[in-house]
C-alpha positions in Angstrom: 13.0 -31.9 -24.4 15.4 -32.5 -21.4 13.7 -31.8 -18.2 14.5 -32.1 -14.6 10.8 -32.6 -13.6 7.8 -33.9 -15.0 4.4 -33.3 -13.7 2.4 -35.9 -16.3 -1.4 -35.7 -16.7 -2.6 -33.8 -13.9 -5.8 -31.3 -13.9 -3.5 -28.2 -14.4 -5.4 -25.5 -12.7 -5.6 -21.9 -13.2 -8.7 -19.3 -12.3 -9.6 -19.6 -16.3 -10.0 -23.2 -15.6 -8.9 -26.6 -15.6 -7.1 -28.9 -18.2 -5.2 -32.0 -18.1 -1.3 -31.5 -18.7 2.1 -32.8 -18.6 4.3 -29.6 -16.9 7.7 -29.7 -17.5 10.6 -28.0 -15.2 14.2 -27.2 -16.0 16.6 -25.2 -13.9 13.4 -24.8 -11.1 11.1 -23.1 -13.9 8.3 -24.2 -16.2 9.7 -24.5 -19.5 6.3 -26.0 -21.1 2.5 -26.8 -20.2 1.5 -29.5 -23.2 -1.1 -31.7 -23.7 -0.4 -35.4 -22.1 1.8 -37.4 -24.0 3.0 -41.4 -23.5 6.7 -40.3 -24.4 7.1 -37.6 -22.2 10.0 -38.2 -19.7 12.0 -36.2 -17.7 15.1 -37.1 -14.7 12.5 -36.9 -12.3 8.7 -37.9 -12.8 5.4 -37.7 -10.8 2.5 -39.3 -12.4 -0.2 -36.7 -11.3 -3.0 -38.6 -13.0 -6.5 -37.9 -11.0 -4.5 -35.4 -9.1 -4.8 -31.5 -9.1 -1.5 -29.4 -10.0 -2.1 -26.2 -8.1 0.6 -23.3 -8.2 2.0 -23.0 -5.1 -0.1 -21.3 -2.5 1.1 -17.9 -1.5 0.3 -16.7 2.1 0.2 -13.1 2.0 0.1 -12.7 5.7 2.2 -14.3 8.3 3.9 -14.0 11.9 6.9 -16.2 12.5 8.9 -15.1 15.8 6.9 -12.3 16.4 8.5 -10.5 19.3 5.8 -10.3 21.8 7.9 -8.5 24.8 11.3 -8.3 26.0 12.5 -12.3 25.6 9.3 -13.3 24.3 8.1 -14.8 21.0 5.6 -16.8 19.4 6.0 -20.4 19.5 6.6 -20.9 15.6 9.9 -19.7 14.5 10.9 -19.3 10.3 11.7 -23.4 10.8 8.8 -24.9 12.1 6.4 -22.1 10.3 7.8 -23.1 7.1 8.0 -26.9 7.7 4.1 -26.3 8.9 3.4 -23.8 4.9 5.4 -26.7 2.9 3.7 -29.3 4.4 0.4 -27.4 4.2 1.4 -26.7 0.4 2.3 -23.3 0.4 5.7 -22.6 -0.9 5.6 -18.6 -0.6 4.9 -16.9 2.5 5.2 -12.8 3.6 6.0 -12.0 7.6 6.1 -8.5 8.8 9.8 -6.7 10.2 9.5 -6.1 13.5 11.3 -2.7 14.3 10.6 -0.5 17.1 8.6 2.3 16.6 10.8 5.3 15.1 13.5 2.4 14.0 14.5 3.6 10.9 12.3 0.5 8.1 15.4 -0.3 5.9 16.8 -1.4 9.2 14.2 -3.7 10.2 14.1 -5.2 7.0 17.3 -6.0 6.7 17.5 -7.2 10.3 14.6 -9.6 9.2 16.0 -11.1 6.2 19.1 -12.1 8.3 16.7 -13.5 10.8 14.9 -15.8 8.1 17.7 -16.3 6.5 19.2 -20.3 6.0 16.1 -21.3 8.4 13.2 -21.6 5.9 11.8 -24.2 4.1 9.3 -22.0 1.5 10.5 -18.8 0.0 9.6 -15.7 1.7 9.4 -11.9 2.1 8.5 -8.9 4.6 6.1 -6.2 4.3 7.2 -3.1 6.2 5.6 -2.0 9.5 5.0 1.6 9.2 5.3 2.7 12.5 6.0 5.8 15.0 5.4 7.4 11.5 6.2 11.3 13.4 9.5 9.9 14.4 11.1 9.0 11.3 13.6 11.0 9.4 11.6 11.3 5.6 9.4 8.6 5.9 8.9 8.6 2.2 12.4 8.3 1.1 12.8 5.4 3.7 9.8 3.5 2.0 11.2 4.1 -1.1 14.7 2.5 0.0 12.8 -0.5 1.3 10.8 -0.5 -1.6 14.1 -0.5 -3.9 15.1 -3.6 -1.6 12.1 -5.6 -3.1 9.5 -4.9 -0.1 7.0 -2.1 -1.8 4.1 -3.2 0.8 3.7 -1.6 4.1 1.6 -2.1 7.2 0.0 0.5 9.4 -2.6 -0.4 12.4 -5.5 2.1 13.4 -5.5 0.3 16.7 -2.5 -0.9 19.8 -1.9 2.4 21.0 -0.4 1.4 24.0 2.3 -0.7 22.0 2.6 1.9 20.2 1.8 1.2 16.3 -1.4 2.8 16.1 -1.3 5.8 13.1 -3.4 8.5 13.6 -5.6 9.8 10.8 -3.1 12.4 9.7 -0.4 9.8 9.8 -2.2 7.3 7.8 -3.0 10.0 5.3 0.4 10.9 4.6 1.8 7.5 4.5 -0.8 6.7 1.8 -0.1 10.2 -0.5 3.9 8.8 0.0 2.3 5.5 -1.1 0.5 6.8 -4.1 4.1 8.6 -5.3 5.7 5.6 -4.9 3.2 3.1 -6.6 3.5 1.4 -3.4 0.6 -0.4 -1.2 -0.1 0.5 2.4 -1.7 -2.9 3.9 -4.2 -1.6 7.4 -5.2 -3.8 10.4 -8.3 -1.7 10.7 -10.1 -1.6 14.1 -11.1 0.9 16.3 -8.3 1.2 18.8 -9.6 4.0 21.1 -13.1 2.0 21.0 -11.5 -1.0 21.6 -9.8 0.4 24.8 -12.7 1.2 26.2 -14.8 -1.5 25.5 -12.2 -3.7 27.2 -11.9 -1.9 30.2 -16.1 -2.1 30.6 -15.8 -6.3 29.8 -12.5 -7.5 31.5 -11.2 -9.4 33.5 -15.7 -10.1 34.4 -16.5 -11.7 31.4 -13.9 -14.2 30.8 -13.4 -14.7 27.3 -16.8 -13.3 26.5 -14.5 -10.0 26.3 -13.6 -10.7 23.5 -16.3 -10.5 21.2 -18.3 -8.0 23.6 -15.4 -5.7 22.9 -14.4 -5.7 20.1 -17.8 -6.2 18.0 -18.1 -5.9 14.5 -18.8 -2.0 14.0 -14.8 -1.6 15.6 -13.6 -3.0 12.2 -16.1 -2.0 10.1 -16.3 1.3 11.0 -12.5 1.8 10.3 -12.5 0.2 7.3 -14.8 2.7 6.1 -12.3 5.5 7.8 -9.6 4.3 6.3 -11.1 4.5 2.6 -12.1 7.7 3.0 -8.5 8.8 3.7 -7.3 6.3 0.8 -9.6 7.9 -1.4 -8.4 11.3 -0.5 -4.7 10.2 -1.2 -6.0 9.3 -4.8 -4.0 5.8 -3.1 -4.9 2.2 -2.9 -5.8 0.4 0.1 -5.3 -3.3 1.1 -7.5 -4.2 4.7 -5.8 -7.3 6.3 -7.8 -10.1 8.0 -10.9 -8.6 6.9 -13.6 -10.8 10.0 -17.3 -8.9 9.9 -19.6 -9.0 7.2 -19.9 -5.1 6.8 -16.1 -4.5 6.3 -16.9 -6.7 3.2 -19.7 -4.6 2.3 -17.8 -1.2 2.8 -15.0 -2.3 0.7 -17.4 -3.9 -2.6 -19.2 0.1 -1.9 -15.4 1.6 -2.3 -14.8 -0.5 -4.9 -18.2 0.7 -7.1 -17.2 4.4 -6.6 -13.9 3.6 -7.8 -11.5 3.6 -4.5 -8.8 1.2 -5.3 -9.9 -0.8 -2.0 -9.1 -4.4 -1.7 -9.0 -6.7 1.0 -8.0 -10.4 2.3 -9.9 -12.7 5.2 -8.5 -16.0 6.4 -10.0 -19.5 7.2 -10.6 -18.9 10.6 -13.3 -16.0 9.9 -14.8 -18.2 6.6 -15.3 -21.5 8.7 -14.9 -20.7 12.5 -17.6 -19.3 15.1 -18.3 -17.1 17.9 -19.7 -20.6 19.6 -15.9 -21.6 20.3 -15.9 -19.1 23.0 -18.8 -21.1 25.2 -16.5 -23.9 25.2 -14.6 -24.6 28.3 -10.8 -24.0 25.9 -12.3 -21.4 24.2 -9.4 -18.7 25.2 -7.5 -21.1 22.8 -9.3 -19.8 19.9 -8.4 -15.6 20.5 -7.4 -13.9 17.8 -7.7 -9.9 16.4 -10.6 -9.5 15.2 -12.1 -12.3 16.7 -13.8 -14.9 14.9 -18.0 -14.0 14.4 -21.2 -15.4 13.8 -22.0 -17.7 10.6 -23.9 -14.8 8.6 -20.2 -13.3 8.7 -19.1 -16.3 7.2 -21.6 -16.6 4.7 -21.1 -12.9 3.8 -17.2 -13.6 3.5 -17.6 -16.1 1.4 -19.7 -14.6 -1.2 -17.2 -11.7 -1.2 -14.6 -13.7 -1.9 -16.3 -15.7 -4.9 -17.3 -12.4 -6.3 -14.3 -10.6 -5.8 -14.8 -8.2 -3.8 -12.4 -9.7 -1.4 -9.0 -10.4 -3.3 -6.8 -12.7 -0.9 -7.0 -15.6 1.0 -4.4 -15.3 3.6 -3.5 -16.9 7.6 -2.4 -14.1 9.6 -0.5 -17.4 11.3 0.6 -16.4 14.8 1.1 -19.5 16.4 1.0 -20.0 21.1 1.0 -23.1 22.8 -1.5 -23.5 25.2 0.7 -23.0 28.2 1.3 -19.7 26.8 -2.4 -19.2 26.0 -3.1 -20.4 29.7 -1.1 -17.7 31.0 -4.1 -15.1 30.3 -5.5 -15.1 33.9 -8.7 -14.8 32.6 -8.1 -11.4 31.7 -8.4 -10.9 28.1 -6.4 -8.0 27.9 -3.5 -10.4 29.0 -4.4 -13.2 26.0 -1.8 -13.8 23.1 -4.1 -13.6 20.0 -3.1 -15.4 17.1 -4.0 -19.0 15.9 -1.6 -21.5 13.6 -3.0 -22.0 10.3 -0.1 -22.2 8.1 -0.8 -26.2 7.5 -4.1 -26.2 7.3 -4.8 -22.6 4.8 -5.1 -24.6 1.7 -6.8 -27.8 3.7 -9.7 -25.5 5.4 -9.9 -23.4 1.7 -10.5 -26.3 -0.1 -13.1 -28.1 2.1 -15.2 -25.2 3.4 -14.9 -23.4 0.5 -14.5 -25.8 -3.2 -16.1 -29.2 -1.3 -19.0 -27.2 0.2 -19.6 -25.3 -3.1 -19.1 -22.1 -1.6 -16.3 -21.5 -4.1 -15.1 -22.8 -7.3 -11.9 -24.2 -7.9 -10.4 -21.4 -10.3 -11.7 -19.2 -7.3 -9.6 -21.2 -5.0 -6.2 -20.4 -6.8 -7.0 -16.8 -7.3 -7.5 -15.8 -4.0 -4.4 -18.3 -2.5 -2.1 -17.8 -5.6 -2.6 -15.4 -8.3 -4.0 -12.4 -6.6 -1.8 -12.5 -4.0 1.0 -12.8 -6.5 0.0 -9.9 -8.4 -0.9 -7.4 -5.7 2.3 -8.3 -3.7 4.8 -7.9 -6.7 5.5 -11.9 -6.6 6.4 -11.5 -10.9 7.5 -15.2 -11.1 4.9 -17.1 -8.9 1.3 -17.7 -8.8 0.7 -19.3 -11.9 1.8 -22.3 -13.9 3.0 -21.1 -17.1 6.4 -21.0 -19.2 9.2 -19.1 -17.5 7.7 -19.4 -13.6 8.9 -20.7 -10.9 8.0 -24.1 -10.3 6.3 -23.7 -7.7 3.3 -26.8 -7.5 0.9 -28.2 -4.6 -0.6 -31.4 -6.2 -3.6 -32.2 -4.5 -5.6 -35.6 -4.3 -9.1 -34.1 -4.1 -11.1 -37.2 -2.8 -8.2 -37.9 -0.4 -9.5 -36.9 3.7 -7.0 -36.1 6.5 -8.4 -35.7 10.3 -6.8 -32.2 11.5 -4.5 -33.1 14.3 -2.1 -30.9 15.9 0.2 -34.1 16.7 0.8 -34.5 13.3 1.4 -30.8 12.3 4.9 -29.5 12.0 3.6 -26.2 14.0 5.2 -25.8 17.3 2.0 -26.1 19.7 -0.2 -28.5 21.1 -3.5 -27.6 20.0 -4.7 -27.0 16.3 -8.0 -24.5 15.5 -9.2 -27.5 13.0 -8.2 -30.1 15.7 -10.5 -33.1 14.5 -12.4 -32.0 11.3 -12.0 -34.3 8.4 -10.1 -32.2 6.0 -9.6 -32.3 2.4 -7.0 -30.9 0.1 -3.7 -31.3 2.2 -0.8 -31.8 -0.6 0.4 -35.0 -1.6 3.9 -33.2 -3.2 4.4 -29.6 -2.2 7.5 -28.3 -5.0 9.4 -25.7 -4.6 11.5 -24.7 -8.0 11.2 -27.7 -9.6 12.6 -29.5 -6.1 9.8 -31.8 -3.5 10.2 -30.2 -0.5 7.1 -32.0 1.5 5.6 -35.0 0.4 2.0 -36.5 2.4 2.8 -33.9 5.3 6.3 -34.5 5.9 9.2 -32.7 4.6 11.5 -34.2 1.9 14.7 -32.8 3.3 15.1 -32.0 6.9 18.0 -30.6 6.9 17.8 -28.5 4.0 16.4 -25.0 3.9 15.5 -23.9 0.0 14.0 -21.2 0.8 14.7 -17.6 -0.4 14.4 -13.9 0.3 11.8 -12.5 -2.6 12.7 -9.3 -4.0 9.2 -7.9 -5.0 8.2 -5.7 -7.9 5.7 -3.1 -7.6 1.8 -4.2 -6.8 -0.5 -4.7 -9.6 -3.7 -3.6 -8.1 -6.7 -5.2 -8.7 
């Protein structure tokens, strides 16, 4: 067999299980998946003996230059946010477009792709924001154009009012009946907006950080997540909550679920392995994000909902600041960029808080960071190593340790979330279609940007 690639005698790895293989590539797919074999040889060969052979991780939810204001942007643009995936192993990511509300959605896809364009290093997509929902001219054709263009996800936010995203019940309803029509997926940041508002205006600028958690408390996202599958279920639609942060969301989803909502839902490092404690420390505006990170129960809770399903995806919500633009807050939290940088370190902090500590298995590992997120997002040809995939591969060393350290990381900021912890499970060989595009956390080709705009099929829900 003539072969471009050879991955020879690796621990294959799948959510079924674990065997050792020799995986062959041609043309950037997996042609076979055999047994090990001495006289297996290919133009290209990486002896992955002792080493896992993931599929490439898939992050379902990312920000790269997200337009925070008029000339303003996050720090990581689709270069260094790539660099940072590749290097972190993940060779698939999906941003957001970033239209005005009322902009009509086919345009701010399109405007997207151009902006991503020739600068990435992984492949990528865009779910739709579904915003100013009132002011579009028919809203469901438009998502059905966008849908057509291979981006059949959309996001909707029951909270940011005052920028001007938040859908209102009767919004979100229709949206999700267009949705059902369309076999499409409408993906909710689910907090209490109106609460929220409030709750802020009681707590800030007085309590500092302390804000943060004082106003936006667990029962803000729980309490719409259980809204919001009401209205799903009355749209006969599916349902996929983003960034899922409080124990109860997981336990009002696995309650949909058991009545037979089609409710699903994703949560992210940050809320599996970080703490409400960060915010005593003297940097701990540094550590903002929406929903704010919570106690350990809620990461014990989030855990076992991912094992057993209940939660689908593991994803970053990456929204990378530097700390000058972090420092700019003022102490008022209502002023705080909230986002962290995790696109290096999602398949790192996965593997060592979740697989290492025994909170997960391994086959749960790549479910929830490659083949669920592959199937519900309409990514037909990634997610798993099989015949006629893309050849998409993180190759792990599992006993190899890394100390996080922001220095190091290809994010564009000066501070890392994980700055510090001894991390397992960074890549040795991230592969993108049969080509090594980071190799031990640095990128093979600089100046060469592989990565392409995915056209996605329809969601498989789970």
């Amino acid at each position: 067999m003539k072969a471009d690639l050879l991955i020879k005698g690796g621990e294959v790895v799948s959510s079924a299980g674990r065997s050792r293989r020799d995986v062959f590539v041609a043309g950037g797919r997996v042609t076979a998946v055999r047994p090990p074999s001495a006289g297996a040889s290919a133009a290209r060969v990486i002896d992955a003996r002792g080493l896992l052979v993931l599929p490439g991780i898939i992050d379902a939810h990312s920000h790269f230059r997200l337009r925070m204001g008029p000339g303003r942007y996050t720090s990581d643009d689709f270069t260094s946010g790539s660099a940072a995936a590749v290097c972190g192993g993940t060779t698939t990511f999906l941003d957001y477009t970033g239209q005005p509300p009322g902009t009509g959605l086919l345009k701010g896809l399109r405007a997207r792709i151009k902006e991503a364009e020739g600068r990435c290093y992984a492949d990528f997509g865009f779910h739709c924001m579904l915003t100013g929902w009132g002011r579009l001219r028919a809203p469901e054709a438009q998502m059905a154009a966008c849908a057509a263009a291979g981006a059949p996800t959309f996001k909707a936010f029951t909270a940011y009012g005052a920028r001007g995203l938040l859908s209102g019940d009767a919004e979100l309803l229709a949206a999700l009946r267009a949705a059902a029509r369309l076999r499409a997926l409408i993906c909710v940041h689910a907090e209490d907006g109106p609460a929220i508002d409030l709750l802020e205006g009681a707590f800030a600028p007085a309590e500092g950080i302390r804000a943060l958690p004082l106003s936006r408390p667990d029962f803000t996202e729980t309490a719409a997540v259980g809204r919001v599958a009401g209205l799903a279920a009355a749209a006969g639609a599916p349902v996929y909550f983003v960034h899922l942060s409080a124990a109860g969301s997981a336990r009002v989803v696995a309650a949909a679920r058991r009545a037979g909502l089609k409710a699903m839902g994703e949560t992210c490092p940050q809320y599996l392995a970080l703490d409400e404690s960060l915010f005593r420390r003297r940097d701990g505006h540094l550590y903002s994000c929406c929903p704010p990170v919570r106690g350990k129960a809620d990461n014990a809770a989030l855990w076992k909902a991912l094992g057993a399903g209940t939660l689908q995806v593991l994803a970053t919500d990456n929204c990378t600041f530097t700390r000058a633009q972090k420092d700019a807050w003022g102490g008022d939290v209502r002023k705080l960029p909230m986002g962290l940088p995790g696109s290096q370190t999602l398949l790192a902090a996965a593997y060592t808080y979740g697989v290492k500590a025994g909170r997960l298995t391994l086959g749960g590992l790549v479910g929830a960071l490659c083949e669920n997120p592959a199937r519900i997002m309409g990514l037909r040809s990634k997610g798993f190593i099989r015949p006629g995939f893309d050849a998409d591969f993180a190759i792990v060393d599992p006993a190899a340790a890394r100390k996080a350290d922001w220095k190091k990381f290809k994010h564009n900021t000066d501070y890392s979330p994980w700055q510090g912890r001894r991390l397992y499970g960074f890549p040795r060989y991230t592969v993108l279609r049969g080509e090594v595009v980071a190799e031990a956390g640095e990128l093979a080709a600089p100046k060469r940007f592989r990565g392409r705009f995915q056209r996605r099929s329809l969601p498989v829900i789970l």
